[in-house]
Every structure is written in C-alpha cells, then in structure tokens.
C-alpha positions in Angstrom: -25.9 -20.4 -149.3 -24.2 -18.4 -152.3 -21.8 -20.7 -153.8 -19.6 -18.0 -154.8 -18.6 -17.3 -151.0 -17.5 -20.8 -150.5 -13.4 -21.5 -151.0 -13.2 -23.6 -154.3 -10.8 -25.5 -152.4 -12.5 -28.0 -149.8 -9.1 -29.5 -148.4 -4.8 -28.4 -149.3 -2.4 -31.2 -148.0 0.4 -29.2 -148.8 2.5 -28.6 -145.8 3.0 -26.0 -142.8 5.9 -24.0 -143.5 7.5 -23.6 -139.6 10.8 -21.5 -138.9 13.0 -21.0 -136.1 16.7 -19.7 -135.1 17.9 -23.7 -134.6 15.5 -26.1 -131.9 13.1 -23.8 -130.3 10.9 -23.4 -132.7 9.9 -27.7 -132.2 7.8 -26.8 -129.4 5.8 -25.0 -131.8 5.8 -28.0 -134.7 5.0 -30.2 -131.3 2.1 -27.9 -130.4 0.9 -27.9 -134.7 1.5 -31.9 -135.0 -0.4 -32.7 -132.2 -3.5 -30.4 -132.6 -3.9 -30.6 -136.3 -2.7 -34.6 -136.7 -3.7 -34.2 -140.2 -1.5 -31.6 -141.4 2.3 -32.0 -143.0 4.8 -30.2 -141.4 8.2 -29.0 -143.3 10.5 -27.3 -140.3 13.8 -25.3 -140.6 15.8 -25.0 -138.3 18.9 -22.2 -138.7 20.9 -23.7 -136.0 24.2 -22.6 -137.8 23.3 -19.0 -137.3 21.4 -19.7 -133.4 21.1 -17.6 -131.7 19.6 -14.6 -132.9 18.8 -12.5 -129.7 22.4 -10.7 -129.8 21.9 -10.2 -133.7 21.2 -6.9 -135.7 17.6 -6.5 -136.7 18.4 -6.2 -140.1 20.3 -9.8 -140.3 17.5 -11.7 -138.0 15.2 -10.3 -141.3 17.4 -11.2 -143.9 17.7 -14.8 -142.3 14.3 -15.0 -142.1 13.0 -14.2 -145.4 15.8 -16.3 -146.4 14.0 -19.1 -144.7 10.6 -17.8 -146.2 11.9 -17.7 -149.8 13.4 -21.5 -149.2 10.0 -22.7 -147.8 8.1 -21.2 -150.6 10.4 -23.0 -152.7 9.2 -26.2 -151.1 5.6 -25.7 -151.9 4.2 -25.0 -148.3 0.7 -23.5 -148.0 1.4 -20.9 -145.0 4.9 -20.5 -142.9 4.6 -19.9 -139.0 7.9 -17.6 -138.2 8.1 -20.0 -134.8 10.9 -17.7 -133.5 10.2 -14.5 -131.4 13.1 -12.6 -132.3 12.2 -13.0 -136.1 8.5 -12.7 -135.8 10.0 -9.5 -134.1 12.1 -8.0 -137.0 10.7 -9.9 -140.2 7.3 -11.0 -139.5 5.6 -7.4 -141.0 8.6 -7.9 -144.1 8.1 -11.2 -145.2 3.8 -10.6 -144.7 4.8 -8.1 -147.7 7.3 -9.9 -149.7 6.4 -13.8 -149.3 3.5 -15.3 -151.3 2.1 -17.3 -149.0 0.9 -16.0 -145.7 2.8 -15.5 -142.9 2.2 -15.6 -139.3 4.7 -15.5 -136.2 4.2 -16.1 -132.3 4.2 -12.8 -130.8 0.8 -11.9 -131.1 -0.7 -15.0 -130.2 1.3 -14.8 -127.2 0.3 -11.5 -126.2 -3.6 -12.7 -126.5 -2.7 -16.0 -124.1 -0.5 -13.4 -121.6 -4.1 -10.9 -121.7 -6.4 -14.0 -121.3 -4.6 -14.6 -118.0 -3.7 -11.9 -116.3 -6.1 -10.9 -113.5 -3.6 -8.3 -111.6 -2.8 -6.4 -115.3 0.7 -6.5 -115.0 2.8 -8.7 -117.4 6.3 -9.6 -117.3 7.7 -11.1 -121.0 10.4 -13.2 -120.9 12.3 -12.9 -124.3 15.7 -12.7 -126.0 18.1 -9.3 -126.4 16.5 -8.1 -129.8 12.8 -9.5 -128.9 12.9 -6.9 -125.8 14.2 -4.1 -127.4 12.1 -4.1 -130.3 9.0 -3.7 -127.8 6.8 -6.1 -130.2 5.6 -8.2 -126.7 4.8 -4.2 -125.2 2.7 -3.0 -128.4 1.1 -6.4 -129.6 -0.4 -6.7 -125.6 -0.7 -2.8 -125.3 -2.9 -3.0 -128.9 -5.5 -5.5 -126.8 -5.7 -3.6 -122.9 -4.0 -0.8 -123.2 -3.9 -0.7 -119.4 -1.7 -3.7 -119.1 1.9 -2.7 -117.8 4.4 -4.8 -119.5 7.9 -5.7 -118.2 10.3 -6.8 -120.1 13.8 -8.9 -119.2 16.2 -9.7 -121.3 17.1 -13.6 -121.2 20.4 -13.7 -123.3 21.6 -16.8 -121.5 18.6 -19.3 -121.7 18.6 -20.0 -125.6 22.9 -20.8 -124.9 21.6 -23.0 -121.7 18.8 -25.0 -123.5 21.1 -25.7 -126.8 23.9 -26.7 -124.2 22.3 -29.0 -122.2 20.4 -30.7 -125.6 24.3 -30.8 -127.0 25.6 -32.9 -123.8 23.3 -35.8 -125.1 21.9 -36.6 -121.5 18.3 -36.1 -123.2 18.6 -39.3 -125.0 17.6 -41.4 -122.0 14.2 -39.0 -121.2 11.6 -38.0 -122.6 10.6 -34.0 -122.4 7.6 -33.3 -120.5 7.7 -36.6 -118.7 10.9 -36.3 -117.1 12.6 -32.6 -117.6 15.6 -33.6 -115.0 18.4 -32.3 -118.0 16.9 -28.7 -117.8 16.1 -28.6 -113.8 19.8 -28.3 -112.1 21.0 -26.4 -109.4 23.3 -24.0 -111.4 20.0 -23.8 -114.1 18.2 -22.7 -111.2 20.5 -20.3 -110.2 20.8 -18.6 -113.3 17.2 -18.4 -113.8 16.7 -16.6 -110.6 19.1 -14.4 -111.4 18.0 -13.3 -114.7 14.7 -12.7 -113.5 15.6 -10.8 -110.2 14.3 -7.7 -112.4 11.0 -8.7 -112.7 11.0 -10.1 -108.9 9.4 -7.5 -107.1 7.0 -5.9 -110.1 4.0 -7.9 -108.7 3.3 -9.5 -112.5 0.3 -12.5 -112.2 1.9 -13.7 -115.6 5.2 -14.0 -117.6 5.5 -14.7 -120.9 7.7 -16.9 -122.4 8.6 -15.0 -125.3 11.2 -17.6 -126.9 10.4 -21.2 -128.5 13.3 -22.4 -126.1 12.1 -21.1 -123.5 9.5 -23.3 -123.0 11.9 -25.9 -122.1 13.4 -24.2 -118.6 9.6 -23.9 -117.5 10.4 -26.5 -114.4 13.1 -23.8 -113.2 10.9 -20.3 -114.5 8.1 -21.4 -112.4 10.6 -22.1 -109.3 12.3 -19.0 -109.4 8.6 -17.2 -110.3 6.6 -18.7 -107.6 3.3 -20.3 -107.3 1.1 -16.9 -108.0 2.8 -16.2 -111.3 1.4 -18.1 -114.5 3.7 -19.0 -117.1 2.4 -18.8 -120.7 3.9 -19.2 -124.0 2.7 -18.7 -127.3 2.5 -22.0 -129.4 -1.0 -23.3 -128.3 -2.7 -20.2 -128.9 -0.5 -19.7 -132.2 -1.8 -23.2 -132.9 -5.4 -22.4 -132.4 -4.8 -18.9 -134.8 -3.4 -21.4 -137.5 -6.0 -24.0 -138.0 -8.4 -20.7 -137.9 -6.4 -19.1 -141.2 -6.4 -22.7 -142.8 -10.2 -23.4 -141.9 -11.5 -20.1 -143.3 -9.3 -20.3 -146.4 -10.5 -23.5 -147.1 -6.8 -25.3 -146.2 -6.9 -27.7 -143.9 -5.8 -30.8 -144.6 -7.8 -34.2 -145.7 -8.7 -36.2 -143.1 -7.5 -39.6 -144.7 -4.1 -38.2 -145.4 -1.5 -39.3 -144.1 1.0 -36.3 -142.5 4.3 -36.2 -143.8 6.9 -34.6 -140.9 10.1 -33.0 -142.6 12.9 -31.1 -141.4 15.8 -29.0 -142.6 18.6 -27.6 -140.6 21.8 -25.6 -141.5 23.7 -27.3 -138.8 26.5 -29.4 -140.0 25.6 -32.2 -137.1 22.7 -34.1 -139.0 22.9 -36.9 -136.1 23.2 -34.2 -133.1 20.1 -32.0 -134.8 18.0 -35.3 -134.8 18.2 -36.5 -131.5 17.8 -33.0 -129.4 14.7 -32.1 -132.2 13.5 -36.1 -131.5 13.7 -34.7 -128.0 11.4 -31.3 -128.1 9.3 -32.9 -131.0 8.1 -35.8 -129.1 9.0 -38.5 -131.9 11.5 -39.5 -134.3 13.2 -36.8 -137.0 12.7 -39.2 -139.8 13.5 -37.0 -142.9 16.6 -34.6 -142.0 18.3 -32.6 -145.1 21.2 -29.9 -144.6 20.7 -27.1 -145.9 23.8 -24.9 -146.9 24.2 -21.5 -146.2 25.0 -20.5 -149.4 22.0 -22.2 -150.7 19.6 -19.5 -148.5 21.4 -17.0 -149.2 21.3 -17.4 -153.3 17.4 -18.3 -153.0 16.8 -14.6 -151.3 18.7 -13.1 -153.8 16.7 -14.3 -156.6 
C-alpha cells in the first residue's frame, strides 16, 4: 500500500460538534453516543430561540452558523446541524463558511425514507420552514426521481414535545421504555388532525423530518396505521458520520474515555438538564449557558 494515501492521522478525540433549535436535536447525540461509544460529544442546544419552524430562513441561517462559529470555537472535529429546519436553510452556508465539515439530517433521512418505501410515495413530516423550503422533496427526488413526496406541515408538535418535557412528568420515566407523557388523548387528537392531509395519499412511509419528532412516534404511528412505516433520520445520519470520520482518519481512540458536554441558551440550566437527561438516555453532567450576545459577537467576528 502507498503510504502517501493513508490519513497521517490514525485516531482525533476531539469532539462531535451537534446543533439543534433547543431538545430535539438529543435524539440525534442519543443515536451518535450510542453507536460510536468512543466519541466526545459537545451539544448546543438554542432553546431560547426554539422553535425555528415559524422563523425567516435568513434568521434560522444566522443562528446556525452562529452555533457553527461557537462550536469551532470549542475545537470540535465535524458539527452535525441535528435540526431539520437549519440543515434546511444553513446546512449549504455553513459547508462554505465553517472550517470544519458540516453535515445535517435531511439527506440522511431522505436515503432511510427511499430504503423503505415499497409503494413510492412518501409523506415527510416536518416543521413550517422545513416544508416550504422543499429540501425533504429534492434531497429524495435527487435518489428515485419517481418518488412522490408529500409534505405537511407540523407547526404544533415541536410546541407539544417542549410542553409536555416542561410539565416535569418525565422525571419519573424513562423515554423509550415508558413514553406515557407523549401518548394522551388530546396528543392523539392533535396528531390525527395534523396529519388528516396525508391521510388518504396512500404513502408506505413518513418521515419524521424534525429531531422532536421522534418523541410523538407512539401517537404518529396510531394516527398512521399499521401499513405506514415511520422513519427518522438520526440512525442513518449516524451511520453517514462514523463513515466521514473513518475515511478521514477521525474516529476516536478506542481507550478513550468520551467526554459528553452540553450548552444551551436557555436561562433554566436545571429545566434544560432534566428534559435533555430525558431524550439523552443518561445524566447532563456538564451544562454551561450560553448567552445570546455571546453567539451573536462570535459570528460577527
């Protein structure tokens, strides 16, 4: 073998850069910490500014690169955009401007909705902005351009899922064991009624095209039916991550021992720690605040 092809690197312990709109995004870091145990994680969470979905495309990419820049700042060796409706308006952006590498959700969702569908017809389940920017429509489109997507608009489920985390029920369950807090008769109703658009479109497979979403699976799938798979992205975005990291000669030692931080812009450090204990699936350990002004000063530099 030619030496010269071989990264001069042979491990980085350096840690994944992972941002979302507030809690979301944890399902991703879940997905990350448990498939590459080795790996450091630093997370921020904008939970000041959550949601995004009703936002401007132009803000959602200021925040994000804000977030970017801050990361950077931190010495992390790739960021995952863990939000849809950023990957959405930023990811192409902060690919250009950041000068680590970037990745977002999107796409590896749109691989894990075409590796399922049999009947070709996806639905993709997403915020205001994430629908409207057609990123889910052209990212599957771009791999069977025969698919027919259908998107709906979910502007309610990001409010519901940081609403029920906020009531503190949580506290005595554990997610994925026990998902009780998210599966209520009024949560039920107002999933069915968001997706009543997509009811009678004969889609095999929905998307879950927000990092909250994930979290009101028990009720999608009710309201969906047994015929219709539910997918979301962070597996598969998972799998694309410890591809980059492998092939750039970046994934972590195997005798070292991961180091799990988290920022958030919220003002509640205590609230911030139990819901994200919650969707992480283990104790927030190291919490910092991070102002707003802070952000905003880093992406003006």
């Amino acid at each position: 073998m030619d030496d010269r092809c071989v990264s001069p690197l042979a491990y980085d312990n350096r840690p994944i850069g992972v941002f979302d709109s507030g809690l979301g995004g944890l399902t991703v870091a879940r997905s990350i910490a448990t498939s590459l145990s080795h790996e450091s994680i630093y997370y921020v969470g904008d939970t000041k500014r959550c949601p995004y979905g009703p936002r401007s495309e132009n803000e959602v990419r200021t925040f994000a690169l804000q977030a970017g820049r801050w990361l950077e700042a931190h010495d992390v060796k790739i960021i995952v955009i863990a939000c849809n409706t950023a990957t959405a308006a930023a990811l192409t952006v902060a690919q250009q401007t950041l000068d680590v590498p970037v990745i977002g959700v999107i796409a590896p969702g749109a691989r894990a909705a075409i590796n399922t569908t049999r009947t070709r017809k996806v639905g993709v389940l997403a915020t205001e902005l994430t629908v409207r920017s057609g990123a889910y429509t052209r990212a599957i489109q771009s791999l069977d351009a025969g698919v027919d997507v259908y998107g709906c608009p979910a502007p309610s489920f990001v409010n519901i899922v940081e609403r029920e985390l906020a009531t503190g029920a949580h506290l005595q369950e554990r997610w994925l064991e026990d998902g009780d807090i998210f599966d209520t008769p009024e949560i039920r109703f107002e999933v069915a009624r968001t997706l009543s658009p997509i009811a009678d479109t004969e889609v095999d497979t929905v998307v879950l095209g927000c990092t909250h979403f994930p979290l009101l699976a028990g009720p999608i799938r009710h309201a969906l039916g047994t015929g219709v798979r539910v997918v979301s992205s962070a597996e598969e975005t998972t799998r694309e991550l410890k591809d980059i990291l492998h092939r750039r000669g970046q994934l972590a030692a195997a005798d070292v021992e991961p180091q799990h931080r988290f920022a958030t812009t919220s003002d509640n450090i205590a609230e911030f720690a139990a819901a994200g204990s919650f969707i992480f699936g283990q104790p927030l350990k190291s919490i910092v605040h991070v102002d707003l002004g802070e952000l905003e000063e880093m992406y003006r530099r």
